[in-house]
C-alpha positions as CSV (number, residue, x, y, z in Angstrom):
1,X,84.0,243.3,119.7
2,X,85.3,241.3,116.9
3,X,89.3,242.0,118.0
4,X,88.8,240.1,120.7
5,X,88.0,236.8,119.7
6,X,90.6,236.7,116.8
7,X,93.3,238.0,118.6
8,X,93.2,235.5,121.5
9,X,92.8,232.0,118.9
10,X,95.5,233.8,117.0
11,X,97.8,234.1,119.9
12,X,97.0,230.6,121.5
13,X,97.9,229.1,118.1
14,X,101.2,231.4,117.8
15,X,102.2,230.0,121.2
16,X,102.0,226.8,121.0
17,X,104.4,225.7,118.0
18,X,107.3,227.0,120.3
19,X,106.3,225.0,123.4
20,X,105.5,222.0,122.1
21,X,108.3,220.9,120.4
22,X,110.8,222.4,123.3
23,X,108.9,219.9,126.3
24,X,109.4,217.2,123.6
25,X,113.1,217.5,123.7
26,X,113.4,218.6,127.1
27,X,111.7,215.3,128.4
28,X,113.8,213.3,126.0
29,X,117.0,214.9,127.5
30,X,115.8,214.2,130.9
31,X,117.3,210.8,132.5
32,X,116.2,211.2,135.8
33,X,112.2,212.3,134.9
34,X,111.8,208.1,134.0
35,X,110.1,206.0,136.6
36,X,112.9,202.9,136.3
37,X,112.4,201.5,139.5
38,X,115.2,201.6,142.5
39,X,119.5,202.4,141.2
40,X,120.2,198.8,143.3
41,X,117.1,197.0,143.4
42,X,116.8,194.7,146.2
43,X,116.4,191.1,146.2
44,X,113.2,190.1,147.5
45,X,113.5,189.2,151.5
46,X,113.9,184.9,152.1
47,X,111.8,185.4,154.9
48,X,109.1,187.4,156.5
49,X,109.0,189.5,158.9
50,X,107.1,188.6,162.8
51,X,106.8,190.9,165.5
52,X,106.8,189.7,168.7
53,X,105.7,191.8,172.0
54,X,107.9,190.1,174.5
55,X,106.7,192.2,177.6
56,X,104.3,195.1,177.7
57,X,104.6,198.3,179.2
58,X,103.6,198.4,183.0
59,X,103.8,201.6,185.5
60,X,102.7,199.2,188.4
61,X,100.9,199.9,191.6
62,X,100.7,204.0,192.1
63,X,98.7,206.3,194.3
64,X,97.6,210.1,193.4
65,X,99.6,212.7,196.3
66,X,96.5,214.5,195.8
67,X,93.3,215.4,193.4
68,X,95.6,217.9,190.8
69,X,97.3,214.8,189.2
70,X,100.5,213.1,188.4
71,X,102.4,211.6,185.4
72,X,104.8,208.8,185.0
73,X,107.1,207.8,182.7
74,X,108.9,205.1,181.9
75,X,112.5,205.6,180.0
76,X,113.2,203.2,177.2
77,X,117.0,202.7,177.4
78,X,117.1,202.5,181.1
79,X,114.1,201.3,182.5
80,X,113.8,203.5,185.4
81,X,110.5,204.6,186.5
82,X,109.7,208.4,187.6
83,X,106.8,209.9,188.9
84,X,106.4,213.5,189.2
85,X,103.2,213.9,192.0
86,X,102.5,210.4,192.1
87,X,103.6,207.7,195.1
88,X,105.3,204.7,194.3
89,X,103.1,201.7,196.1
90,X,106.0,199.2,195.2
91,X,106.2,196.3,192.6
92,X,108.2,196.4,189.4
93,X,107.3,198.7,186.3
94,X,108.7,197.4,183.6
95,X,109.3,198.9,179.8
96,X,108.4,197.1,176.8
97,X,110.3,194.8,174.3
98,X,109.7,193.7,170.8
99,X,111.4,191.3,169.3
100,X,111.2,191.4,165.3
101,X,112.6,187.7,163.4
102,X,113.5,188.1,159.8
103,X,116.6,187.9,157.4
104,X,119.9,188.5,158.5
105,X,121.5,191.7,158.1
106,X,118.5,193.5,156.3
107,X,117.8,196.8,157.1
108,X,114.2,197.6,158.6
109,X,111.8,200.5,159.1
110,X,110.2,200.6,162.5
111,X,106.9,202.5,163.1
112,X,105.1,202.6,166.7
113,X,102.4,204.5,167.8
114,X,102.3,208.3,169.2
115,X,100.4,207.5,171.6
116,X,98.2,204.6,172.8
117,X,94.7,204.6,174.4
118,X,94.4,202.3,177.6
119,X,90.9,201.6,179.2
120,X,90.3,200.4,182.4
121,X,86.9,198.2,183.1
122,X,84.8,200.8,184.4
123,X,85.2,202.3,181.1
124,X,88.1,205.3,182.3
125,X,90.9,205.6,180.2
126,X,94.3,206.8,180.4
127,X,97.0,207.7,177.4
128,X,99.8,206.6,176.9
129,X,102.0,209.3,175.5
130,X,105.1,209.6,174.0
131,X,105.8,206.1,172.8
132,X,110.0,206.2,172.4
133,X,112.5,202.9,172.0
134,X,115.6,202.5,172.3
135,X,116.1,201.5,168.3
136,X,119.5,202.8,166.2
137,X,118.9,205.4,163.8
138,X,118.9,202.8,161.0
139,X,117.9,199.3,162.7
140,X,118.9,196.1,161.1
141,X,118.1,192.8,161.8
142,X,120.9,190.9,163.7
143,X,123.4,188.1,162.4
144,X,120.7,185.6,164.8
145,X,117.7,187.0,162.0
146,X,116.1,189.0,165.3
147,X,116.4,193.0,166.4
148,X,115.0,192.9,169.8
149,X,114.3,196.7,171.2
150,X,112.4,198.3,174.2
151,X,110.3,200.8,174.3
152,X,108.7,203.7,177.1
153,X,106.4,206.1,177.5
154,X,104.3,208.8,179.6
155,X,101.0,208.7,181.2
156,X,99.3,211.6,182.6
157,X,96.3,211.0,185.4
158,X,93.9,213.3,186.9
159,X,92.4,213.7,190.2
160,X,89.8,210.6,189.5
161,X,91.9,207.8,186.9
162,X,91.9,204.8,189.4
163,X,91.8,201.2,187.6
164,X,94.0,198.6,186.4
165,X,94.3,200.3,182.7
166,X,95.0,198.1,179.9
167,X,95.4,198.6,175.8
168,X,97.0,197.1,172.8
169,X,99.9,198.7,171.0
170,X,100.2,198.6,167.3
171,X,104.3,198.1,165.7
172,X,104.5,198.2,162.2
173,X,107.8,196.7,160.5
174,X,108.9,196.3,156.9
175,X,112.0,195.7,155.0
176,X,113.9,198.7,153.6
């Protein structure tokens, strides 16, 4: 009974003159393990960033075929409108656009929504699913100080979604 708690203070003590000094040196040694901050810092942006939602999303006037549902979608680079189950009742769907103002030539790091919840006034509510634009892999703000882009999406609807659906979209932007 007495081995026991000798042997283990003994070892814990015989242990730990040889790590100690060896993560000393090894963290002196190691350049990259300091928190310096960005290798080429930025210079602070002249001037903020403002999104603007030009146009919204709209899938215009539709009728259901029938009571299983329908889904349409809207494609960000083209505009074009297709309905899979669902009758076109004429009008003009259109696809989003954002227009972001800010400094020339600076890089900038786009975030939209998933998807977005839109409610009609007797309280049904569709999704909008999806959400894709039409923005370059690394968007930049143009030599006029705006990136304009568009943006599409999908929305499913059952048997009983009828209603002029409405939400609000949330785009995030900062400089990179």
């Amino acid at each position: 009974m007495w081995r026991h708690p000798i042997f283990f203070p003994v070892l814990l003590l015989a242990a730990m003159p040889i790590a100690s000094p060896t993560a000393v040196l090894a963290q002196g040694a190691c350049r990259l393990c300091e928190d310096t901050g960005p290798i080429m810092p930025q210079a602070r942006p002249s001037r903020p960033l403002h999104i603007d939602i030009d146009t919204g999303i709209d899938f215009d006037r539709m009728a259901l075929l029938d009571y299983q549902g329908g889904q349409a979608e809207i494609d960000p680079q083209t505009g074009q409108r297709r309905l899979t189950r669902l009758l076109d009742l004429g009008g003009l769907a259109m696809r989003g656009t954002v227009v972001i103002r800010g400094e020339p030539g600076r890089a900038v790091r786009v975030d939209l929504p998933d998807e977005v919840i839109l409610r009609a006034p007797g309280g049904r509510r569709v999704e909008l699913r999806d959400v894709r634009s039409d923005l370059p892999v690394q968007p930049r703000i143009g030599s006029d100080g705006q990136l304009r882009f568009s943006f599409g999406g999908r929305i499913i609807v059952d048997g009983e979604d009828v209603g002029n659906f409405r939400g609000r979209m949330r785009v995030s932007a900062e400089y990179e």
